[in-house]
KEKE-3310 file (N, C-alpha, C; in steps of 0.2 Angstrom, whole numbers, plus 5000, padded with zeros to 4 digits):
npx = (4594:4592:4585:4585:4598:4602:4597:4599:4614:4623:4627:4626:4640:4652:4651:4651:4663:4673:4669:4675:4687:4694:4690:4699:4713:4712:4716:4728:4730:4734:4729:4733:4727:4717:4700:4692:4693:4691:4677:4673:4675:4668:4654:4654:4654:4642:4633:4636:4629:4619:4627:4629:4625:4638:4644:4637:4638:4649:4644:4642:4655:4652:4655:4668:4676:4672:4677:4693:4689:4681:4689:4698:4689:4686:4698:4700:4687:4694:4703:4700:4689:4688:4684:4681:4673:4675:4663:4666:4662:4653:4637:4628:4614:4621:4629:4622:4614:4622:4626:4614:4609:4624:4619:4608:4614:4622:4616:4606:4615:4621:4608:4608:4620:4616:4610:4591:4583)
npy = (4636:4635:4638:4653:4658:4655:4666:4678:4676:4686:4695:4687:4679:4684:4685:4672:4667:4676:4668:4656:4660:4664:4654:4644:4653:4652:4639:4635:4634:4637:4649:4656:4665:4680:4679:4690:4697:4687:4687:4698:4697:4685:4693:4700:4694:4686:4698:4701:4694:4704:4710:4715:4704:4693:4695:4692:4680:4678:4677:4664:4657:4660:4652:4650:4656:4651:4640:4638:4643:4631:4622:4625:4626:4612:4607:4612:4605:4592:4593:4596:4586:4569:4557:4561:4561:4565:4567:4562:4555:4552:4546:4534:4541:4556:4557:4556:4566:4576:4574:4575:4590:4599:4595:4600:4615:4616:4617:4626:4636:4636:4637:4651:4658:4652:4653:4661:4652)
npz = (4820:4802:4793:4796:4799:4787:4778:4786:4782:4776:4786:4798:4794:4801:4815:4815:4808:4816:4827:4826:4825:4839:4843:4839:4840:4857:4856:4853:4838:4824:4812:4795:4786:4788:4797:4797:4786:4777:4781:4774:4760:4758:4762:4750:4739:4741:4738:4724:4715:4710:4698:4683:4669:4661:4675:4686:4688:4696:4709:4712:4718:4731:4743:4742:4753:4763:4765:4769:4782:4787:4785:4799:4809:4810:4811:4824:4832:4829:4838:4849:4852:4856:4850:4840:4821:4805:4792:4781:4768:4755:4751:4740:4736:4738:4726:4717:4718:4717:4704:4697:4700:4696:4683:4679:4682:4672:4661:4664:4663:4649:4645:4644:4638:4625:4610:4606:4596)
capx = (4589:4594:4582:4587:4604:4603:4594:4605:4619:4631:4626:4630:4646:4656:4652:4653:4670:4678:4669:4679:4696:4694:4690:4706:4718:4712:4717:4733:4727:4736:4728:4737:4723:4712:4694:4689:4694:4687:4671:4671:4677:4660:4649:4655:4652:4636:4631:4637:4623:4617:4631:4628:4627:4640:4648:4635:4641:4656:4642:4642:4657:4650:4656:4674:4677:4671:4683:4697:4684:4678:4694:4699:4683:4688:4705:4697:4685:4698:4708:4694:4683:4691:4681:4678:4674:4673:4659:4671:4661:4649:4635:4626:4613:4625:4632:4613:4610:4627:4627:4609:4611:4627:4619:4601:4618:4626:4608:4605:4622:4620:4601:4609:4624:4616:4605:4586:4580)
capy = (4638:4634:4643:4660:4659:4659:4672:4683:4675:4686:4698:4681:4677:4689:4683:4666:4667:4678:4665:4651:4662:4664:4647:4642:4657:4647:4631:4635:4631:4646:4650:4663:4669:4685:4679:4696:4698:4681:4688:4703:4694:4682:4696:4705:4688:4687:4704:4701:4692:4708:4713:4714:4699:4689:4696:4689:4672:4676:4673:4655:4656:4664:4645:4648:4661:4646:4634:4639:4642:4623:4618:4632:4622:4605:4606:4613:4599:4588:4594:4594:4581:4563:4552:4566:4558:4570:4563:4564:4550:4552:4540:4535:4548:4560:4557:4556:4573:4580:4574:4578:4596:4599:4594:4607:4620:4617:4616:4633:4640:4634:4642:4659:4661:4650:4660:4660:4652)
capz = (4816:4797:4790:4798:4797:4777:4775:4786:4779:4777:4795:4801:4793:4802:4820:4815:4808:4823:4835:4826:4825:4843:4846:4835:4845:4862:4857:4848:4830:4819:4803:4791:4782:4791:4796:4795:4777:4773:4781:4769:4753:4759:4759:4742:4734:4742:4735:4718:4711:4708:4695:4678:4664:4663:4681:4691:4687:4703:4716:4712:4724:4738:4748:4744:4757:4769:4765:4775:4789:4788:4790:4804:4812:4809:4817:4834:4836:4831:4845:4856:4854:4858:4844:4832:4814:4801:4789:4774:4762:4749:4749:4734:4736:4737:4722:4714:4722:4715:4698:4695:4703:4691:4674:4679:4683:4666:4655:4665:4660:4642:4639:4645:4634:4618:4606:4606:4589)
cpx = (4592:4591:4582:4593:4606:4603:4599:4613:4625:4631:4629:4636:4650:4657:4654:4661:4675:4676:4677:4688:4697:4695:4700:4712:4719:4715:4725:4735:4731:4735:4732:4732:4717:4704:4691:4688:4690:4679:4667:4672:4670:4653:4648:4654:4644:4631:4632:4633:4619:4621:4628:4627:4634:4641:4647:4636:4645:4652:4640:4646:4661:4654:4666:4678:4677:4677:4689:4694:4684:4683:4698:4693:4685:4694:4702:4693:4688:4702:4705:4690:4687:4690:4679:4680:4674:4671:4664:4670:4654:4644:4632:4622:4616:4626:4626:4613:4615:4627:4619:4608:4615:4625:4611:4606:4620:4621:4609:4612:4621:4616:4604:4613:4621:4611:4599:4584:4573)
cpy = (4640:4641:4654:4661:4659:4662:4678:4682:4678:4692:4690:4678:4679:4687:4676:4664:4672:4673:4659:4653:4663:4660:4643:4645:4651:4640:4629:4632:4639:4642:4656:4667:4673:4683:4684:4697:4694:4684:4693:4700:4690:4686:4700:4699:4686:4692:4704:4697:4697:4713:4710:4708:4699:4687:4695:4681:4670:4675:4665:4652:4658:4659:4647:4652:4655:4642:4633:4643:4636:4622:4621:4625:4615:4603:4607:4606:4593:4587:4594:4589:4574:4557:4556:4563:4562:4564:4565:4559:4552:4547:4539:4542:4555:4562:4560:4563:4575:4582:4577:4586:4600:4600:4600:4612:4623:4617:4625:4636:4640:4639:4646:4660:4657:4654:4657:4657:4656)
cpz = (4809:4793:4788:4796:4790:4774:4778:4788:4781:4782:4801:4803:4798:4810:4818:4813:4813:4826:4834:4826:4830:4847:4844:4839:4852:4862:4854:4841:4825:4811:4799:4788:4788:4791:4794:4788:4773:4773:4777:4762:4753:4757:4753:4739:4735:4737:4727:4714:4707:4701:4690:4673:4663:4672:4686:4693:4694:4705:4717:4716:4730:4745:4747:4749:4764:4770:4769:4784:4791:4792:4796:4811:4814:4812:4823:4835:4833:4836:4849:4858:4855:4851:4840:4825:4809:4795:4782:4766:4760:4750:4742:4729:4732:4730:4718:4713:4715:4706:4693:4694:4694:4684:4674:4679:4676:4662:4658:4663:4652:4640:4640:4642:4624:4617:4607:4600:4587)
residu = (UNK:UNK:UNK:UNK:UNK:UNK:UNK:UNK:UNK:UNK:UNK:UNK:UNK:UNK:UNK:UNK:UNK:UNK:UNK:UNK:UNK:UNK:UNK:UNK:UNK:UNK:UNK:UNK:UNK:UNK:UNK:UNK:UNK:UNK:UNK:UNK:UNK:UNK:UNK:UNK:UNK:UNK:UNK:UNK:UNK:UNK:UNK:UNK:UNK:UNK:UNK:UNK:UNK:UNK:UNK:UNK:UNK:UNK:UNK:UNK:UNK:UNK:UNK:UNK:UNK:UNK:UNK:UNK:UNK:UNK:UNK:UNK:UNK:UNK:UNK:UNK:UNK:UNK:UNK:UNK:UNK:UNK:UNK:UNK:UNK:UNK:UNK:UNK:UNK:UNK:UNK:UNK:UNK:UNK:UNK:UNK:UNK:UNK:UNK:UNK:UNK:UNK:UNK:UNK:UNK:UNK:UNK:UNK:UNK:UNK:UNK:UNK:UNK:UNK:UNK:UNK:UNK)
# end
């Protein structure tokens, strides 16, 4: 349920990154970096949209708190699964998506700090 788990994001985070540190212990996968911590650093970036002009800007990366989860994730079903592929290509789309995305990101960045005439 995509829809639900966005919304309670970061009540989510918290089990979801203990399940996978769990999963990772069991399998003998050692991470260095504390899930926990990740999952508190995740929700303070979550919540800081709320922080003043400019400082709202850090929740833009709310994702990087993930990153060393993915790949936390992506070793295990490496280890587990026998033909595990990890989609790791771009199709065109993609790119479309990306680049399109990106340049609506930088235009909304620009009106905000360029002056009103």
């Amino acid at each position: 349920m995509p829809f639900w788990r966005s919304l309670f994001a970061p009540i989510w985070a918290y089990s979801c990154f203990k399940h996978i540190e769990s999963s990772a212990e069991e399998n003998n996968i050692q991470e260095s970096l504390s899930f926990a911590a990740l999952a508190v650093f995740y929700v303070i970036l979550m919540v800081s949209w709320r922080l003043p002009d400019p400082l709202w800007l850090v929740s833009f990366f709310s994702f990087a708190p993930m990153i060393p989860v993915n790949r936390a994730a992506l070793r295990i079903n490496d280890k587990l699964i026998a033909d595990f592929e990890n989609n790791e290509k771009f199709s065109g789309w993609n790119w479309a998506c990306l680049v399109l995305g990106g340049l609506l990101f930088l235009m909304g960045l620009l009106g905000m700090f360029l002056p009103e005439p």
